[in-house]
C-alpha positions in Angstrom: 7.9 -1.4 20.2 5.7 -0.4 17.0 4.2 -3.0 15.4 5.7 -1.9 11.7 9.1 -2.4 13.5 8.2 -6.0 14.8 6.9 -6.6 11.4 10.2 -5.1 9.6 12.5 -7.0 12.0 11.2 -10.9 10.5 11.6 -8.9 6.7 7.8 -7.7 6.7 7.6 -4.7 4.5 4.7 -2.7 5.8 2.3 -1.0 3.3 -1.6 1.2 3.3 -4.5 1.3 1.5 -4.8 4.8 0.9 -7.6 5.0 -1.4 -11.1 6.2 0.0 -13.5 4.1 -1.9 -15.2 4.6 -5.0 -17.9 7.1 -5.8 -19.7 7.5 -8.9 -19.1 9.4 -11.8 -20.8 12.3 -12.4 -21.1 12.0 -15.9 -22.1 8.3 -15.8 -23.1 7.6 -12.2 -23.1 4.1 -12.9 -19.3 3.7 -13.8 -17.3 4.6 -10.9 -13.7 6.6 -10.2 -11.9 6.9 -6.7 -11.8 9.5 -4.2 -9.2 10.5 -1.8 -6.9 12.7 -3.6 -7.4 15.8 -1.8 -5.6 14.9 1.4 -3.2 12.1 -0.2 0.2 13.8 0.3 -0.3 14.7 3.7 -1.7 11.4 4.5 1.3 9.8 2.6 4.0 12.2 4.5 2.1 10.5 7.7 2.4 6.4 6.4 5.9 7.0 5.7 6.9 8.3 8.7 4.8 6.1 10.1 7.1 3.3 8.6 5.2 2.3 5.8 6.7 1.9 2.4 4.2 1.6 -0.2 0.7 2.2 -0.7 -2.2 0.7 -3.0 -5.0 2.7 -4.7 -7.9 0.6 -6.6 -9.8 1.7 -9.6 -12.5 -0.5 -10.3 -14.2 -0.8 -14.1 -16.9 -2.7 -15.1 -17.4 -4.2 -18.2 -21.1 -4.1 -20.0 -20.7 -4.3 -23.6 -24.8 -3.1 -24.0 -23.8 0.0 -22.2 -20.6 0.8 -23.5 -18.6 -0.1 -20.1 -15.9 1.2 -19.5 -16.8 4.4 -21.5 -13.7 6.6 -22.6 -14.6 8.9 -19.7 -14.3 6.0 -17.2 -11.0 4.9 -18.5 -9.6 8.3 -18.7 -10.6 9.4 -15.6 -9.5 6.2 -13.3 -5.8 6.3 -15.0 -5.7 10.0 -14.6 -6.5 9.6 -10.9 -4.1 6.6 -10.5 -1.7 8.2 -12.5 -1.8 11.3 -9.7 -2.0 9.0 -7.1 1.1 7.5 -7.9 2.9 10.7 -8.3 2.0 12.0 -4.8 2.9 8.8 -3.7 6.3 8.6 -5.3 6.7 11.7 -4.5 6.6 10.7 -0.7 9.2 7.7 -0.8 6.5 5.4 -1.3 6.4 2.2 -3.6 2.7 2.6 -5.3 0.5 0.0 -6.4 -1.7 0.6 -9.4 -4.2 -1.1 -9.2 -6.7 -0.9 -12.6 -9.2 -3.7 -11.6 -11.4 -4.6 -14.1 -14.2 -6.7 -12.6 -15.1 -9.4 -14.0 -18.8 -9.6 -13.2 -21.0 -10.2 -16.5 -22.0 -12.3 -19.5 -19.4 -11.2 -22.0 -16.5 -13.5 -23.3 -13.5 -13.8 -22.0 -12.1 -11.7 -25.1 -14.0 -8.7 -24.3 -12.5 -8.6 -20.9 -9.1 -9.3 -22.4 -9.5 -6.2 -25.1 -11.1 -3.8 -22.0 -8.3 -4.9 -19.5 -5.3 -3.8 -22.6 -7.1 -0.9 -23.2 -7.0 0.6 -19.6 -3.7 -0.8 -18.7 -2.3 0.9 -21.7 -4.4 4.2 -20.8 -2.9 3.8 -17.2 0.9 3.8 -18.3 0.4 6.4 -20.6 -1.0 9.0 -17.9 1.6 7.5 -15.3 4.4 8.7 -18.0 2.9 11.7 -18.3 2.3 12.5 -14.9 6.4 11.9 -14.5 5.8 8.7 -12.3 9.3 6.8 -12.6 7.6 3.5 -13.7 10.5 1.4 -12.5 9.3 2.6 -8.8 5.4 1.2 -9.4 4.4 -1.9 -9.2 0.9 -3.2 -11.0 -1.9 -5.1 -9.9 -4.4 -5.6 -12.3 -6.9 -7.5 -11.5 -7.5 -9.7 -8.5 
């Protein structure tokens, strides 16, 4: 017996972590986005089969206020990829989580993280609406 069908017998729903880890931006090699979109449907196509039924991809922001973390480019390019994430994963029967994680690491008042996290939350639904993404299908996980 499989151990996702043992699992799904006592009402376990079995899920992946399909990102591939974070990799710096090119533009700002201290911010970072997430790679593994290249292979994602296939690898999708696999997990379902497989018997998973959803999947979790984790964008990470920091916030330094000196710096101007998250830049616009940082924000716009983790809810682009999560938006496109989500799409492939929807795509393949697969519940996604979005996860925009904002880390809290730093000096700066609670406020500031409060303002950043609203900002890229609200950049993340808007790509995930563009993208097509049936929002009633996602489920969010914003910070841990």
């Amino acid at each position: 017996k499989r151990f996702v069908d043992a699992l799904r017998e006592k009402g376990v729903v079995a899920g992946v972590k399909v990102d591939k880890g974070l990799k710096p931006m090119d533009d700002s090699p201290d911010e970072f986005h997430t790679d593994g979109l290249s292979d994602l449907k296939e690898r999708c196509t696999t997990y379902f089969n497989g018997g998973a039924r959803f999947v979790k991809w984790r964008a990470a922001l920091k916030i330094d206020p000196a710096r101007g973390f998250p830049s616009a480019a940082a924000v716009q390019t983790n809810a682009e990829e999560l938006a496109e994430y989500a799409a492939i994963a929807a795509e393949a029967g697969l519940v996604p989580l979005v996860e925009p994680e904002i880390l809290i690491d730093g000096s700066h008042e609670i406020g500031v993280s409060a303002a950043v996290s609203e900002k890229v939350i609200a950049a993340t639904y808007v790509a995930l609406k563009k993208r097509g993404v049936p929002l009633q299908h996602t489920l969010l996980k914003p910070m841990m």
